[in-house]
ROTOR-959532 format. One line per 4 residues: number of its first residue (from 1); their letters; for each residue x, y, z of N, C-alpha, C. Coordinates in pm, 1 decimal. Layout:
BEGIN
NUM> a> X Y Z X Y Z X Y Z; ...
//
This chain:
BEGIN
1> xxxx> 504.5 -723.6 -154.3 584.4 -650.0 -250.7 491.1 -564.3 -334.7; 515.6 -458.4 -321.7 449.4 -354.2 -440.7 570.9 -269.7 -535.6; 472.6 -272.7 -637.9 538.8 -207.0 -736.3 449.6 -68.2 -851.5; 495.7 13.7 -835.8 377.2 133.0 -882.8 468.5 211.1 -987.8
5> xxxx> 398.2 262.0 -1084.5 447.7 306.4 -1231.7 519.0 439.3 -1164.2; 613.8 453.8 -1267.2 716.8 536.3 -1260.5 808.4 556.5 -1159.6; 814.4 560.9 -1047.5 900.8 522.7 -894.4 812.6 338.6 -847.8; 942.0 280.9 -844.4 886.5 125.6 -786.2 948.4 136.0 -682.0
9> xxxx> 846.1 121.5 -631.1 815.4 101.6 -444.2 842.8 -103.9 -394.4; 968.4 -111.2 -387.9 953.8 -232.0 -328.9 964.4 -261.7 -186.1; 869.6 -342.0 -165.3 825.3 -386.2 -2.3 893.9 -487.5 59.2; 984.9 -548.3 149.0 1014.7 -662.6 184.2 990.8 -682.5 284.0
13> xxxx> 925.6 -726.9 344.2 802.9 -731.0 474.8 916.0 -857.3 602.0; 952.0 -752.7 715.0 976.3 -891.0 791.4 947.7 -874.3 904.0; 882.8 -986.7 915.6 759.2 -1024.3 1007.4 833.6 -1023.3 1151.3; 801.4 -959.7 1263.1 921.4 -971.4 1393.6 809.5 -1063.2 1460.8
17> xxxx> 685.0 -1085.0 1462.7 645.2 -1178.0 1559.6 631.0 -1308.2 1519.5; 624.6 -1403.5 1580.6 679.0 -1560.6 1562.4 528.8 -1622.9 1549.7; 537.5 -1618.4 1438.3 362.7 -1659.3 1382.8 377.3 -1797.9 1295.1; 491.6 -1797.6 1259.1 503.7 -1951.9 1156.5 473.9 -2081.8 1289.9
21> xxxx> 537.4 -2095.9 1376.6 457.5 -2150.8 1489.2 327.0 -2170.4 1523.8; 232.9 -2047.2 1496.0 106.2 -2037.2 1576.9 56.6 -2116.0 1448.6; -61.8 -2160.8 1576.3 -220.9 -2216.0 1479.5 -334.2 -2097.0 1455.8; -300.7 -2008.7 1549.9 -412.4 -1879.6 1532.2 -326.2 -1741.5 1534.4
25> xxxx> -363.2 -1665.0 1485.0 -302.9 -1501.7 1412.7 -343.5 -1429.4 1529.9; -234.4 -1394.0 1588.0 -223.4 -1265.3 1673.6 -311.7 -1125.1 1630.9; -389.4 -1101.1 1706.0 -448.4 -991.0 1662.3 -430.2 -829.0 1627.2; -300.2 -800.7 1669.8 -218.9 -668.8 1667.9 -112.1 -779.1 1615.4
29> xxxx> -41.5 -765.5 1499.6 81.9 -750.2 1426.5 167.9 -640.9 1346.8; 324.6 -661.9 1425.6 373.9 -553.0 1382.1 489.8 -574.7 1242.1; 470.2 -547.4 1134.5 539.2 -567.0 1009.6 661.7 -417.7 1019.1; 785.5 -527.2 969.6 904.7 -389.9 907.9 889.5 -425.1 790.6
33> xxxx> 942.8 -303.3 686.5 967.3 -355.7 566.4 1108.3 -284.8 492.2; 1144.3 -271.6 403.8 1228.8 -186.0 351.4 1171.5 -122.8 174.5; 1175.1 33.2 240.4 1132.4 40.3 111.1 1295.4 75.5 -21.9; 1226.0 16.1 -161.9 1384.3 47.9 -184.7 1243.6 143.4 -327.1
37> xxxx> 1344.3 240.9 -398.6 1327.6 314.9 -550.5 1393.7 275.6 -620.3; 1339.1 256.0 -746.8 1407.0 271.1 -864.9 1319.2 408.1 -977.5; 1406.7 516.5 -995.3 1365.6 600.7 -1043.6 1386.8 620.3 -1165.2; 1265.5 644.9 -1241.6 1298.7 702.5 -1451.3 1271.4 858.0 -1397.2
41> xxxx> 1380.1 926.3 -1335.2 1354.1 1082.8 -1328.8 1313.7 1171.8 -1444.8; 1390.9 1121.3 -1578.4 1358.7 1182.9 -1713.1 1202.0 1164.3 -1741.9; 1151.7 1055.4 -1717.6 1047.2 1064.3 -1759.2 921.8 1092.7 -1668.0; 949.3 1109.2 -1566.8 863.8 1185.4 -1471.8 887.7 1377.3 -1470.8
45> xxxx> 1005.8 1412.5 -1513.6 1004.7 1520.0 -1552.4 921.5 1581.0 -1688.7; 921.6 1450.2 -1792.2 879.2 1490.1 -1923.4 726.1 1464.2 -1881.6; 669.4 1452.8 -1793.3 557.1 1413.5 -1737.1 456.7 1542.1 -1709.9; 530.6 1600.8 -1603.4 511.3 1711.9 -1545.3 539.4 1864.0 -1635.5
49> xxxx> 607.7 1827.8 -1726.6 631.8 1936.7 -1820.6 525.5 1931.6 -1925.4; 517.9 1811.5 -1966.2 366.9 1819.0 -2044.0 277.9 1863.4 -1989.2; 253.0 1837.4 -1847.3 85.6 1871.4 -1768.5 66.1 2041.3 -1684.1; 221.4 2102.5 -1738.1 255.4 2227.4 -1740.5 254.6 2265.0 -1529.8
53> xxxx> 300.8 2155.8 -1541.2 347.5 2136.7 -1334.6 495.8 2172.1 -1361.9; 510.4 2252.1 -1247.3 697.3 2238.2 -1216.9 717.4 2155.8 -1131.5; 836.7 2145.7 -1113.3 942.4 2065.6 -1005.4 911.7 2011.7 -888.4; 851.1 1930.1 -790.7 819.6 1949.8 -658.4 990.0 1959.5 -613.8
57> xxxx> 920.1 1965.7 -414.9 1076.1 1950.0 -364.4 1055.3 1797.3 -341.8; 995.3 1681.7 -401.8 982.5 1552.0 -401.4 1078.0 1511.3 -509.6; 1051.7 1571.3 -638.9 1102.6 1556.5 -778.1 1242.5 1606.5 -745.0; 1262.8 1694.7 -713.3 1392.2 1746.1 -696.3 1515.4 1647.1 -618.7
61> xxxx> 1443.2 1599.5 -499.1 1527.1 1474.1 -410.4 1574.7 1341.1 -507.3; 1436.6 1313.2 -611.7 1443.1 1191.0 -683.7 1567.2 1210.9 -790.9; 1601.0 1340.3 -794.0 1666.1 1394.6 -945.4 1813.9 1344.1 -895.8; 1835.8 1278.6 -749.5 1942.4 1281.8 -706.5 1944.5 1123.3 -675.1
65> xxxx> 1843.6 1089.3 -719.5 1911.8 928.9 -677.1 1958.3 862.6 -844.3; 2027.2 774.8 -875.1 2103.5 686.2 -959.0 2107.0 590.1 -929.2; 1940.1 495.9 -1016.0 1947.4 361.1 -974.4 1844.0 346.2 -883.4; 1892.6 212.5 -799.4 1770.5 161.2 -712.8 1830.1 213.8 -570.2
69> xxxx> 1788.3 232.7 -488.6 1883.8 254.7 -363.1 1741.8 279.4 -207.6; 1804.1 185.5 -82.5 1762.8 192.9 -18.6 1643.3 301.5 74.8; 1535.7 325.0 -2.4 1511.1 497.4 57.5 1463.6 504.4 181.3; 1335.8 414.1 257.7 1344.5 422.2 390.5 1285.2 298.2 429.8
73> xxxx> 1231.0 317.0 570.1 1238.5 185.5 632.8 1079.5 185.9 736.5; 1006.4 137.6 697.6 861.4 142.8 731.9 784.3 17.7 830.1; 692.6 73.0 933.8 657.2 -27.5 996.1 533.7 23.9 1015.0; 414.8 -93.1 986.8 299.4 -89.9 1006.9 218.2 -176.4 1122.5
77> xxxx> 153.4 -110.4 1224.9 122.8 -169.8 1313.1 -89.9 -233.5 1291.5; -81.4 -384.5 1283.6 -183.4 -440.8 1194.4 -258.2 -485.1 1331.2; -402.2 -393.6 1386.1 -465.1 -502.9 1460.5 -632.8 -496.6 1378.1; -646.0 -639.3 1405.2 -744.3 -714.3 1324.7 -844.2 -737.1 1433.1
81> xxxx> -947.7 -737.2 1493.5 -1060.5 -771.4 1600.2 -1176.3 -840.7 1530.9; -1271.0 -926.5 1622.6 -1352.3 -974.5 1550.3 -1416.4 -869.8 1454.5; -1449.3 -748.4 1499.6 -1538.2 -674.8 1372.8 -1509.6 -500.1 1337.1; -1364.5 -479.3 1362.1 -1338.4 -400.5 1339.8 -1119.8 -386.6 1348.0
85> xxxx> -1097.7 -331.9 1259.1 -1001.3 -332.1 1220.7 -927.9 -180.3 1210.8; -755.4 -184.5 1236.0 -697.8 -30.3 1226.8 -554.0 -49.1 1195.3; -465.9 2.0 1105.6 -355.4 6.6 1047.3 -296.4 117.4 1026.9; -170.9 98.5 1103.1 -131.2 283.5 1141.7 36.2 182.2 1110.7
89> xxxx> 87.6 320.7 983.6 216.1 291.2 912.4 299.4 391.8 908.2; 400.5 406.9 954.5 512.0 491.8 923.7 632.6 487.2 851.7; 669.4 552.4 799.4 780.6 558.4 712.1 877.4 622.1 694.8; 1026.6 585.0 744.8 1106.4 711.8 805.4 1220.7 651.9 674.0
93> xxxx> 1217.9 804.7 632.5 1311.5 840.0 506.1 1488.9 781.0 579.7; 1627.8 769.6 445.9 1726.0 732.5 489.8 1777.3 773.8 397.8; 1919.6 809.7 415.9 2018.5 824.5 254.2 1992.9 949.3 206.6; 1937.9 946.2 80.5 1935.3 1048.4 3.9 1826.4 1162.9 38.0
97> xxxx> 1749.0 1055.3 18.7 1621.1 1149.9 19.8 1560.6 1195.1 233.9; 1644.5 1116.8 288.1 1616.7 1169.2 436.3 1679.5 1295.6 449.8; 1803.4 1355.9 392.2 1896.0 1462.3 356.8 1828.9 1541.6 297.7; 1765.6 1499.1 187.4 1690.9 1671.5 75.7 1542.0 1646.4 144.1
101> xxxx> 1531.1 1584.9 188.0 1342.2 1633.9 255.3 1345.2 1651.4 362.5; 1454.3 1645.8 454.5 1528.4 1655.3 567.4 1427.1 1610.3 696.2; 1430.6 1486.8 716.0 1368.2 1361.3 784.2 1209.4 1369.6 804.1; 1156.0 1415.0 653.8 1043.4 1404.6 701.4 963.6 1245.9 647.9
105> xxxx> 807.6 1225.2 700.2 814.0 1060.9 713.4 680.9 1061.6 593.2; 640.3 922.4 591.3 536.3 893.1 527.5 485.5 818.8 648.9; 344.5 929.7 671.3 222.8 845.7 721.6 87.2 788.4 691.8; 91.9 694.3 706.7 -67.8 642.7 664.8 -149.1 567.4 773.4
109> xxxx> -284.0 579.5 775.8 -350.2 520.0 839.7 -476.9 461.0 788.3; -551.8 333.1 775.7 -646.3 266.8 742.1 -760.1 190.6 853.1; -897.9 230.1 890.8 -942.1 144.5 956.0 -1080.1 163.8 925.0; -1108.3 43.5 973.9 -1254.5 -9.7 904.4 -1323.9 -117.7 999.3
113> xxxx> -1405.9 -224.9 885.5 -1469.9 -304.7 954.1 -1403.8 -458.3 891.3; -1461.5 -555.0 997.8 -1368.2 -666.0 912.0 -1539.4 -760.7 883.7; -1546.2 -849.8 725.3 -1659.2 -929.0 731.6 -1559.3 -1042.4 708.1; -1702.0 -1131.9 719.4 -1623.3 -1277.7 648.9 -1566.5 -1299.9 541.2
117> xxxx> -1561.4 -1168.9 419.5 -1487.8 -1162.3 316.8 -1358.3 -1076.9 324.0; -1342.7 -1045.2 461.7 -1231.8 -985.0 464.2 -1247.8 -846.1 488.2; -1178.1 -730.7 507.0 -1154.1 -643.4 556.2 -1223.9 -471.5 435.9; -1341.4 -409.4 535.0 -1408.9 -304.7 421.5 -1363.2 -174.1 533.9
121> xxxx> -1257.1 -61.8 398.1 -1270.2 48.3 449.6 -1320.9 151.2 522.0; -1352.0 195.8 596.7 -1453.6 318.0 614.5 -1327.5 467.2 585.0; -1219.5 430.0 645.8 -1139.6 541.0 639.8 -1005.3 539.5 642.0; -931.9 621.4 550.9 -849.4 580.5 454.8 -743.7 724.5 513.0
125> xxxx> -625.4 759.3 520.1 -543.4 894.9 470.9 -411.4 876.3 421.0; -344.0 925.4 416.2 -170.9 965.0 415.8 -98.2 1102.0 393.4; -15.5 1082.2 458.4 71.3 1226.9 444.3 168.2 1196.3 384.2; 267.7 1275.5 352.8 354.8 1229.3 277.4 469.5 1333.0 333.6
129> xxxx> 503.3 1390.5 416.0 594.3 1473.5 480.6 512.8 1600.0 504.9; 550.4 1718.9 440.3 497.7 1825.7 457.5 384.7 1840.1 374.1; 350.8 1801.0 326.7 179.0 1804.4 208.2 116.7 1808.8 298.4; -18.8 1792.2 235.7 -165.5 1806.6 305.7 -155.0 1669.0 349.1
133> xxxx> -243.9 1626.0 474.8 -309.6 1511.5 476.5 -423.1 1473.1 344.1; -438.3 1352.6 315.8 -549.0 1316.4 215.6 -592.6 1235.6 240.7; -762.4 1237.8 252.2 -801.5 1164.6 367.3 -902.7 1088.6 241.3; -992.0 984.5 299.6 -1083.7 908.8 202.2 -1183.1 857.4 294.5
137> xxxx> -1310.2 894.4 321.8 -1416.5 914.0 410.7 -1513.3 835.7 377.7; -1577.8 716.7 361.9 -1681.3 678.3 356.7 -1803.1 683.6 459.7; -1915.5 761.0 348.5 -2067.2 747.0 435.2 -2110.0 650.7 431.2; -2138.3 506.1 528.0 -2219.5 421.2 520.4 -2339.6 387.5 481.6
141> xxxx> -2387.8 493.1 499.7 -2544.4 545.1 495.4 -2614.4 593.1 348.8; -2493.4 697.5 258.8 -2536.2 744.8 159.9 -2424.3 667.0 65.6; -2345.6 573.5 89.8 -2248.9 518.6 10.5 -2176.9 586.4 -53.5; -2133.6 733.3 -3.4 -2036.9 800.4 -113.7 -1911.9 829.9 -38.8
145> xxxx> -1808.6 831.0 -101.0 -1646.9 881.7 -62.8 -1645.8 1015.5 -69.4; -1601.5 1088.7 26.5 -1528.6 1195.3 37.1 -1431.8 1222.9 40.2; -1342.3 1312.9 -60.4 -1177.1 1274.9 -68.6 -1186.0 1435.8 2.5; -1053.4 1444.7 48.3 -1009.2 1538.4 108.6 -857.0 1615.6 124.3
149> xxxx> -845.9 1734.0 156.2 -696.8 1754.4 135.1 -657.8 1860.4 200.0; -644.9 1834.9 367.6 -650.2 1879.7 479.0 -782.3 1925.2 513.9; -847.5 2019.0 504.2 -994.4 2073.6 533.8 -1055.7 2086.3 451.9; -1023.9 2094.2 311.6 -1052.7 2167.8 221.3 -1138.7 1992.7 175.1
153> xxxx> -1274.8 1977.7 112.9 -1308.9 1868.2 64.7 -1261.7 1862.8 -109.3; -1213.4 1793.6 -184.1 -1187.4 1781.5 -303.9 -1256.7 1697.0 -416.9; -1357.3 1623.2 -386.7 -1429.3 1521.8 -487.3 -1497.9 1448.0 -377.3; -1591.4 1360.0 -428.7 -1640.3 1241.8 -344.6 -1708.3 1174.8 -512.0
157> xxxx> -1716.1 1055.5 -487.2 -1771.0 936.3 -527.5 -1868.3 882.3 -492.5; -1972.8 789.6 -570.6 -2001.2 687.2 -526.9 -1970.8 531.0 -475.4; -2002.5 467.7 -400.3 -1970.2 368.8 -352.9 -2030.3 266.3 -410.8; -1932.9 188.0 -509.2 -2076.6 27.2 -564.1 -1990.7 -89.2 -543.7
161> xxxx> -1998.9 -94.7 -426.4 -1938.0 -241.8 -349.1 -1863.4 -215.3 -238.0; -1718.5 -298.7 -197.0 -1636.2 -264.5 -99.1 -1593.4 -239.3 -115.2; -1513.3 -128.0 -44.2 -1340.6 -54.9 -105.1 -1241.8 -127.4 -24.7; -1130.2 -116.4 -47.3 -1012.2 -149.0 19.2 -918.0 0.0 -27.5
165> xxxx> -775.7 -20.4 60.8 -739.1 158.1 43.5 -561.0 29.4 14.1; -453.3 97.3 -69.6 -340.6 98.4 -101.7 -242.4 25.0 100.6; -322.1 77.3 142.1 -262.0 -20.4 252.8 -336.3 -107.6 349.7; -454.9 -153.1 342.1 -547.9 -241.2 413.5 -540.6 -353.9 276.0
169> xxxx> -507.7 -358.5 148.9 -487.8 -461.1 68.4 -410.6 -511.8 83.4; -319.7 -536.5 131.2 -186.1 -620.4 205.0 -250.9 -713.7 299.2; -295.0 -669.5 366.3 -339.5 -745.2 493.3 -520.7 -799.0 436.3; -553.0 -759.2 364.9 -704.0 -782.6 358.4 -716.8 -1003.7 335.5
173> xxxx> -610.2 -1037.1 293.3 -608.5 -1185.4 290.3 -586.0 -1252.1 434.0; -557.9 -1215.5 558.2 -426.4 -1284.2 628.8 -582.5 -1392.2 690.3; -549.7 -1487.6 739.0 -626.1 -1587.7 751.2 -729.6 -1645.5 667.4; -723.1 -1580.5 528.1 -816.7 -1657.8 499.0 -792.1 -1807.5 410.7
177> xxxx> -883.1 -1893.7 412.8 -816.6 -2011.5 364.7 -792.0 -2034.8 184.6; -882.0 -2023.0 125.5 -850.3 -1978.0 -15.1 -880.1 -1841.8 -45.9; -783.5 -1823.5 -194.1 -810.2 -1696.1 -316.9 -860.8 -1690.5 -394.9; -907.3 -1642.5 -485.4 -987.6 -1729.2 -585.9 -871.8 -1668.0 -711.6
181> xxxx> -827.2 -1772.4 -838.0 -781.3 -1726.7 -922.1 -737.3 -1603.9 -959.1; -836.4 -1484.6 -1035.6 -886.6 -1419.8 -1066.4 -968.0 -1323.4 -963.2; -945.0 -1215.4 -889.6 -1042.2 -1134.8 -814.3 -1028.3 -983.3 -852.3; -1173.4 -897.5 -870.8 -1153.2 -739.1 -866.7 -1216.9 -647.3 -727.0
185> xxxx> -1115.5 -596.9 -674.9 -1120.9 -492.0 -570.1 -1106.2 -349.4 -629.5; -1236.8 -277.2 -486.8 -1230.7 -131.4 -579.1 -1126.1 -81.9 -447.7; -1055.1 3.0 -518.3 -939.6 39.5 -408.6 -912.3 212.1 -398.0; -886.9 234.1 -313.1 -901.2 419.0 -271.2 -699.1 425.9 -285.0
189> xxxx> -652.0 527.8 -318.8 -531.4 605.4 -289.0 -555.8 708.0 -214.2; -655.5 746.8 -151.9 -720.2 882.0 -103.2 -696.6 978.3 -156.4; -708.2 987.6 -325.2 -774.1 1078.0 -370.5 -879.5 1012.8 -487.1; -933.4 900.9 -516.8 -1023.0 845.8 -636.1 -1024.9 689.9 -547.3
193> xxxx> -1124.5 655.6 -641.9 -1139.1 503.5 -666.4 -1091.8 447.8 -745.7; -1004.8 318.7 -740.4 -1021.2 253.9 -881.8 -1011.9 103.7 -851.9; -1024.8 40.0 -972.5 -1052.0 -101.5 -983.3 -961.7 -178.5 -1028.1; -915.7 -270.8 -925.6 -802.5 -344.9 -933.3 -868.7 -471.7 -931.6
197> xxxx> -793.7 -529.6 -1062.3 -823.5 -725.1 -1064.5 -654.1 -752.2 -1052.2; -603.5 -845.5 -899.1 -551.5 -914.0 -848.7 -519.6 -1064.1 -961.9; -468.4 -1101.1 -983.8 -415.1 -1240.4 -1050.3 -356.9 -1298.4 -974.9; -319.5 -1470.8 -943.6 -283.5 -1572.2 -857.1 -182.4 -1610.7 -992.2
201> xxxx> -61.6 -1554.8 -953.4 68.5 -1680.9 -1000.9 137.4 -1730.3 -946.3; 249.4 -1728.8 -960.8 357.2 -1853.1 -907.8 388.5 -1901.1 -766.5; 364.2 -1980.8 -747.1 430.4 -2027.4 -655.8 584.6 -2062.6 -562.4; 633.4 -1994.2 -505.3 763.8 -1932.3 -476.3 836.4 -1982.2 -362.2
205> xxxx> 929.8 -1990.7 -311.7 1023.8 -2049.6 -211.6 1100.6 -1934.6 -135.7; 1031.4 -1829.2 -47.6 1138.2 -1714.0 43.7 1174.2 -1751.7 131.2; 1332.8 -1669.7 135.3 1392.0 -1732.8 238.2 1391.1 -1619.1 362.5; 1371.0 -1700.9 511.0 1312.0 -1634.2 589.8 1333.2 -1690.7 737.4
209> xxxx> 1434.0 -1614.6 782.0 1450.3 -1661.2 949.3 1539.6 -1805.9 912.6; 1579.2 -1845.2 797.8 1731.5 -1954.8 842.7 1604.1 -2058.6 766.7; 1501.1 -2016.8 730.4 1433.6 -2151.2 652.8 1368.7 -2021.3 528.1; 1273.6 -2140.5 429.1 1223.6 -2147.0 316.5 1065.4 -2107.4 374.8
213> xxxx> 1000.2 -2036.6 312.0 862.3 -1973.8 336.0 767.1 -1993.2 207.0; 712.3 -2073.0 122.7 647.8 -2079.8 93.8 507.4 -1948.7 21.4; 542.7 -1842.4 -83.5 471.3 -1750.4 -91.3 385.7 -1752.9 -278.5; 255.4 -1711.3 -265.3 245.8 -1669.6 -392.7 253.7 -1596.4 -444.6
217> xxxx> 281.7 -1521.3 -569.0 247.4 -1393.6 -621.4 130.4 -1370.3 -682.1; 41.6 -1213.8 -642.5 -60.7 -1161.1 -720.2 -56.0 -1024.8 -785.9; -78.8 -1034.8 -872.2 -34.8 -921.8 -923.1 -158.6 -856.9 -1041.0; -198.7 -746.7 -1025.9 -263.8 -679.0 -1081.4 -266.5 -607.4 -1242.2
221> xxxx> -384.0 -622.5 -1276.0 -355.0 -653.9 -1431.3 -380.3 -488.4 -1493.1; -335.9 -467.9 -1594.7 -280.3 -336.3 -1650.5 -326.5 -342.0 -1805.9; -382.6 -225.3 -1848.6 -401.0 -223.1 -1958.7 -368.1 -38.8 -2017.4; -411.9 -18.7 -2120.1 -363.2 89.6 -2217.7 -349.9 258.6 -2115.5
225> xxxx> -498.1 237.4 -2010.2 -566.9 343.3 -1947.1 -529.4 316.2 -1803.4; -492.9 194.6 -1755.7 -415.2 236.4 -1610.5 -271.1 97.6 -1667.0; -151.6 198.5 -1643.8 -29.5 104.7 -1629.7 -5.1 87.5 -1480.4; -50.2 104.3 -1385.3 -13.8 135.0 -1277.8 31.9 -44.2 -1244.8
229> xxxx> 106.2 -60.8 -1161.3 145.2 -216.4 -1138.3 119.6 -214.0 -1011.1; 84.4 -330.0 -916.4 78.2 -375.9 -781.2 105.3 -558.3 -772.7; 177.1 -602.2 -695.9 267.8 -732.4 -648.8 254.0 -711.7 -534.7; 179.0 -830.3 -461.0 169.2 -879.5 -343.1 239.3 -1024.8 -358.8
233> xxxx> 305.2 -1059.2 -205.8 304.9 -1198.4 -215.8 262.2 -1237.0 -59.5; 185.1 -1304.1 -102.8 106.1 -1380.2 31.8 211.9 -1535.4 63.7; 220.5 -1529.1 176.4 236.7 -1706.0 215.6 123.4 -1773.6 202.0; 132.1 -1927.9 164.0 99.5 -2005.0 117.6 -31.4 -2077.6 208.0
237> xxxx> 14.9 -2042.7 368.0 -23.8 -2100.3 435.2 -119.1 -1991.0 493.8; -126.6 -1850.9 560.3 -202.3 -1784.1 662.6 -246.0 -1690.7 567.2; -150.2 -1652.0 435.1 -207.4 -1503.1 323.1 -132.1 -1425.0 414.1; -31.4 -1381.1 478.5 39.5 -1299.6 486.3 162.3 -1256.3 416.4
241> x> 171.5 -1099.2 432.6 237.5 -1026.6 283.7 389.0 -1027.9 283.8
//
């Protein structure tokens, strides 16, 4: 489950391969999810009017939803190998907004390397219908990010630790055996870095396939200079989202 400031992006992840059975994690897994919105259009307008931006044709679609409502329906295809990893996600619009953007999708793709701590970026993008691709490039060698926005290069960074990218953090837990309380990941949107500390709360009961699933929530902590919110819930048992 994610949740991100000003449009909340909720995730409900259902799992089509039969893994509550297994003792060992399939190495290609394919996740559906549903994404649903809930939109403050007023205040994403009063947003953009301050920062002296007009209208997108994104803003314009949102100006038409009332409430929370089903927007599309996304599947990410997850394969994990002993030492290298790739996550390719699509996202096909429905309802409202498949009508005013007229079926265009959200794509993303993430792949990297996997260590014993779990899963490190090298390369990061997404599209978002007709926009640029925005890509997030790590040099191994000179440790810096290159952000990008179709050809054109737009910023790069330095690198001081591991990154994870907005969709390899979902999956960056799945087998491992503990979390620790308290953890901070530096994380790419492919266009910046930033630093996310994860929190371990509650312990939860989803219901799932005609039984009870066992999940925690983590959720990322927010202060004055980023409100941004993120909610994962891992099962209890493998860390899947």
């Amino acid at each position: 489950m994610i949740k991100k400031t000003f449009i909340f992006f909720l995730f409900i992840p259902l799992l089509q391969t039969a893994l509550a059975q297994k003792q060992q994690l399939s190495p290609k897994i394919q996740f559906d999810y549903e994404l649903s919105l809930k939109v403050d259009f007023k205040q994403r307008e009063a947003i953009l009017k301050k920062n002296g931006e007009e209208l997108g044709v994104y803003e314009k679609a949102l100006s038409m939803i009332s409430g929370s409502v089903h927007a599309a329906d996304i599947t990410d295809i997850v394969e994990i190998g002993t030492s290298n990893y790739q996550i390719n996600s699509i996202g096909t619009l429905n309802s409202t907004l498949n009508f005013a953007l007229q079926g265009q999708k959200l794509i993303r793709q993430s792949s990297g390397i996997v260590t014993k701590n779990g899963l490190l970026t090298l390369n990061y993008s997404e599209k978002r219908g007709n926009t640029e691709l925005l890509t997030a490039k790590v040099n191994s060698k000179t440790r810096q990010v290159a952000f990008e926005s179709g050809s054109t290069k737009t910023g790069s960074e330095t690198l001081n630790g591991n990154m994870l990218d907005l969709l390899s953090v979902m999956y960056n837990f799945i087998g491992q055996k503990t979390i620790a309380k308290q953890s901070t990941y530096l994380i790419t949107d492919s266009k910046s870095i930033k630093r996310y500390t994860l929190n371990k709360a509650e312990l939860w009961d989803f219901p799932f396939n005609g039984t009870k699933v066992k999940a925690f929530r983590y959720f990322k902590s927010t202060n004055h200079d980023d409100d941004a919110t993120l909610e994962i819930w891992l099962t209890e048992k493998d860390n899947i989202p």
